[in-house]
C-alpha positions in Angstrom: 11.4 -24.3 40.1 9.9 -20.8 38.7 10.6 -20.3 34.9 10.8 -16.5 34.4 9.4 -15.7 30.8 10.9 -12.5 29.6 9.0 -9.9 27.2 11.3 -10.2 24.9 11.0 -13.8 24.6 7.3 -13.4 24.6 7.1 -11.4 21.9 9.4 -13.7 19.6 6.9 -16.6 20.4 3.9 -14.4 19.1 5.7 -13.4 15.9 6.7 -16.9 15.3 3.2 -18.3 15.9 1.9 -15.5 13.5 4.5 -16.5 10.7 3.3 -20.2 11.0 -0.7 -18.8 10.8 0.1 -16.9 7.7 1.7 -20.2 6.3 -1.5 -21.7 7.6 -3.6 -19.6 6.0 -1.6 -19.7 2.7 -1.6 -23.3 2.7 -5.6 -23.5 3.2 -5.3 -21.2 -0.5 -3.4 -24.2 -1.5 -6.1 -26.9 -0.5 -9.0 -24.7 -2.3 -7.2 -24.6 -5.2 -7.1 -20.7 -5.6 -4.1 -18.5 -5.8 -3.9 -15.3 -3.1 -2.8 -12.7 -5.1 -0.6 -10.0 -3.4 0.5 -6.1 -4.3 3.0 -3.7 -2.8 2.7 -0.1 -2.4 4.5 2.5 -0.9 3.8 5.8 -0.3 4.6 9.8 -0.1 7.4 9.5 -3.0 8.9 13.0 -3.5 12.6 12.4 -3.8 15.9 10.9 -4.1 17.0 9.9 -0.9 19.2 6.8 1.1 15.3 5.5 2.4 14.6 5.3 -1.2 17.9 3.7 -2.7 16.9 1.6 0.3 13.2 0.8 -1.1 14.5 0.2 -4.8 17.0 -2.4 -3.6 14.8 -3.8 -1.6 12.8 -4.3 -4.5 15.6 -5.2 -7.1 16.9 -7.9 -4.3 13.6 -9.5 -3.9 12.4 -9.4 -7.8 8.8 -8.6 -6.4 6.6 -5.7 -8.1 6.3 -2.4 -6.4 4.3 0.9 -7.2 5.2 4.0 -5.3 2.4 6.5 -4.7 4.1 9.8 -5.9 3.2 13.4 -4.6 2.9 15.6 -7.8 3.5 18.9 -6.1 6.5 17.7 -4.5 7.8 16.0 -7.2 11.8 16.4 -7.4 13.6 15.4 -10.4 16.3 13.6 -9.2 13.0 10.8 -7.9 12.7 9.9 -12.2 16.8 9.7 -11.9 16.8 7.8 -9.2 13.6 5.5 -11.1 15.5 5.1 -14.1 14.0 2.8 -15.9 13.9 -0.1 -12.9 12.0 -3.4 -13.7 8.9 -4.5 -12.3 8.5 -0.7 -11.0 4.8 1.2 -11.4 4.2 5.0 -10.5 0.9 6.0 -8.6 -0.5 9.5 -7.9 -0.5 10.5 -4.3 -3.2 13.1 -4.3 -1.5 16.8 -5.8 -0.4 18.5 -2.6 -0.6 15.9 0.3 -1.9 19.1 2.5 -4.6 18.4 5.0 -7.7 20.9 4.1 -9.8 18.8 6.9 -11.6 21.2 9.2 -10.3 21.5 13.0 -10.6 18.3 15.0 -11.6 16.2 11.9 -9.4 13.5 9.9 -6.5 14.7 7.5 -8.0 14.5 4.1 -6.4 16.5 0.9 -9.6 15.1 -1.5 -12.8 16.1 0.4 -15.2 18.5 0.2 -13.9 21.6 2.1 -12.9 23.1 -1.1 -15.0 23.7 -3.7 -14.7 20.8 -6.7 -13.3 23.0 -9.7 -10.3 23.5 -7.4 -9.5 20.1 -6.2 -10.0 18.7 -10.4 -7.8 21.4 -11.1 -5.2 19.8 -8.8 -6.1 16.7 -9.7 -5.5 17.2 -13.4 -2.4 19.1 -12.8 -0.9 16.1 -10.5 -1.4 13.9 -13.7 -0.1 16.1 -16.0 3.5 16.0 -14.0 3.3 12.4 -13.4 2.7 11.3 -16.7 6.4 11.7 -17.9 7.7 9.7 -15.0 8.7 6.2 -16.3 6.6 4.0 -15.4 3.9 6.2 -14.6 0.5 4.7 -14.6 -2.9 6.6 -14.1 -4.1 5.8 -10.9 -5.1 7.7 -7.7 -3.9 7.1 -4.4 -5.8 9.5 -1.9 -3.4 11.2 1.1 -4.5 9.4 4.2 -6.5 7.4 1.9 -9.9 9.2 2.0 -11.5 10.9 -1.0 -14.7 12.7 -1.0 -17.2 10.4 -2.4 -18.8 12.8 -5.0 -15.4 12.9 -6.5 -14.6 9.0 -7.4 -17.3 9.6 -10.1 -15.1 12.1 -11.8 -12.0 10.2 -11.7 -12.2 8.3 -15.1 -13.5 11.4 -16.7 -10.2 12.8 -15.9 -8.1 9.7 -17.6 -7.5 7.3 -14.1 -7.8 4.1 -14.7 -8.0 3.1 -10.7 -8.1 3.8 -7.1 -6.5 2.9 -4.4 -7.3 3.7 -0.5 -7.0 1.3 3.3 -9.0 -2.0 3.9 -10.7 -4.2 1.7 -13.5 -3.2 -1.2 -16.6 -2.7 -1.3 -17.1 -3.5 -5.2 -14.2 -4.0 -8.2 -15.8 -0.9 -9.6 -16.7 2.0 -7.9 -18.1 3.5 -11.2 -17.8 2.3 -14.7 -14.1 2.5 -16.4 -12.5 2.5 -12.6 -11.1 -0.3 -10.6 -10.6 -0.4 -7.5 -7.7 -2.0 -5.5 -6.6 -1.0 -2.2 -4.4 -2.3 0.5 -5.0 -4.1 3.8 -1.4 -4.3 5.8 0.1 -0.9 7.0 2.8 -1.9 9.3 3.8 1.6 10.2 2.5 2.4 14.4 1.7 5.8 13.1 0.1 6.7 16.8 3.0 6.0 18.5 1.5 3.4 20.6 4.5 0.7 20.9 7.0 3.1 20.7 7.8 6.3 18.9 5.6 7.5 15.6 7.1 5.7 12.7 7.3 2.6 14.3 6.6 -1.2 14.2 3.3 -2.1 15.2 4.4 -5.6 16.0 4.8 -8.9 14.1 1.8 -10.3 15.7 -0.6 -7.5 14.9 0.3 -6.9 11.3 0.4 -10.3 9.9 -3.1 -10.2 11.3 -4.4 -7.6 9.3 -3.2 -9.6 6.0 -4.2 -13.1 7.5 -7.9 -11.8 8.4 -8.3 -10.0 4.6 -6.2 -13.7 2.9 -9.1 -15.7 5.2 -12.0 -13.2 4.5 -11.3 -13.5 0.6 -11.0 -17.2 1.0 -13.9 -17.6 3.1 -16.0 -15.1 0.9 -16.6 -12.5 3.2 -14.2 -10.4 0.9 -13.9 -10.1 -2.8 -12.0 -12.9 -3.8 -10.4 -11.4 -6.4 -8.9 -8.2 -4.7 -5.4 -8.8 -4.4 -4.6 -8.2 -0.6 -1.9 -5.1 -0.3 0.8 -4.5 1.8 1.5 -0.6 2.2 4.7 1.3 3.4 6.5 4.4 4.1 9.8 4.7 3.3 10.4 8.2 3.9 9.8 7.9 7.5 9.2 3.8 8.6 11.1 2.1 10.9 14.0 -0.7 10.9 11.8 -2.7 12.0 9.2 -1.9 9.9 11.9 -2.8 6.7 12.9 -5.8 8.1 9.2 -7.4 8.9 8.9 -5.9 4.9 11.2 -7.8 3.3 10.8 -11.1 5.4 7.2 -10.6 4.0 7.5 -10.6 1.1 10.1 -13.4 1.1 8.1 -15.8 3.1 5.3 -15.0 0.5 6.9 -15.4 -2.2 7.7 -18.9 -0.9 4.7 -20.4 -0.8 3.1 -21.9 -4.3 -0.4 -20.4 -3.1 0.8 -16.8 -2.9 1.6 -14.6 -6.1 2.9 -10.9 -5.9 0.9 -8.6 -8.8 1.8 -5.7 -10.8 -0.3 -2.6 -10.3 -0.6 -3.0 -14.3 -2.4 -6.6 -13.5 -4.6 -5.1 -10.6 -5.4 -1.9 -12.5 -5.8 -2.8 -16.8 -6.3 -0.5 -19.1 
């Protein structure tokens, strides 16, 4: 007799082997006796809308720390109404602008070097100046795209930031003295469109992955250790999917006695 294996039923097996290696990997924190610290960010905040009701109770239901990268330039009021004064909630800055001044054919960067520096500190300082009477504001710089000109990271706590966050792990806690440096390691969003449409789920499988090998290269000391591993989304334009694996995430995490969620305040101190 021929057993027919369907996709679908292929793809549930993977996810479910990838949820047990994350609990694997979790409990080898366990037996080392260390605790694998964890953040959430999400980025491209502008305004009130029903994706970001949907983030914020998310948040609320789950009791688990969140910082939301905020665009200065596109700042709306009604995103501070709709902030309140939520628990356990921390405001990034998302570059000033989020427009791409990247030369043709190269990658999308907002901080790089295709304008001349007074400009971009200009922007820079005036992004902080709007964010800083958000509640829960807190000073520290989330590139668009997560690139920044490297000259630039120098001039960061000269201009009152406190830390920086970009995509995959670290290459020191300080890039230069009075700035920390955290960034995050999961981004679940298939922004290429290659399973589906742009916006989507890259998969179970593949994401947990991406934490699992930066939780095993921190254990293993092939990472920093003590950079907590991030998980990044999008609500402005992420998937169901992409919400769903989100919130089973952070509650299977927040199940296991290895694995603690962080404040941006804890990763970032002043």
């Amino acid at each position: 007799m021929t057993t027919v294996t369907r996709h679908s039923d292929r793809n549930r097996s993977c996810a479910a082997t990838a949820w047990h290696r994350l609990y694997a990997e979790l409990d080898a924190w366990t037996a080392a006796g260390d605790t694998a610290t964890l953040w959430w960010r999400d980025d491209d905040a502008e305004a009130a809308s029903p994706a970001l009701t949907r983030l914020l109770s998310l948040q609320a239901k789950t009791g688990v720390p969140l910082a939301i990268a905020a665009v200065p330039q596109r700042l709306d009021a009604s995103l501070a109404d709709a902030l309140g004064t939520g628990r356990g909630i921390t405001v990034l800055q998302h570059g000033y602008s989020h427009d791409n001044f990247a030369g043709d054919g190269d990658r999308k960067i907002e901080l790089g070097d295709s304008r001349p520096a007074e400009y971009v500190v200009a922007d820079l300082a005036m992004g902080m100046q709007i964010l800083s009477a958000m509640p829960g504001w807190w000073p520290v710089m989330v590139p668009p795209w997560n690139r920044i000109a490297s000259y630039l990271v120098p001039m960061l706590p000269e201009l009152g930031y406190r830390g920086l966050s970009a995509l995959g792990p670290r290459n020191r806690r300080q890039p230069v003295a009075g700035l920390v440096q955290n960034n995050v390691h999961l981004d679940p969003v298939d922004w290429r469109g290659r399973f589906g449409r742009s916006g989507g789920f890259v998969g179970e499988d593949i994401a947990l992955d991406m934490l699992i090998a930066h939780l095993r290269d921190r254990r293993e000391g092939r990472s920093d250790l003590n950079e907590a591993s991030g998980l990044m989304t999008h609500h402005r334009v992420q998937s169901a999917e992409v919400w769903d694996f989100a919130e089973r995430l952070i509650d299977t995490a927040g199940s296991h006695p290895a694995a603690r969620w962080c404040t941006a305040r804890d990763l970032f101190p002043a």
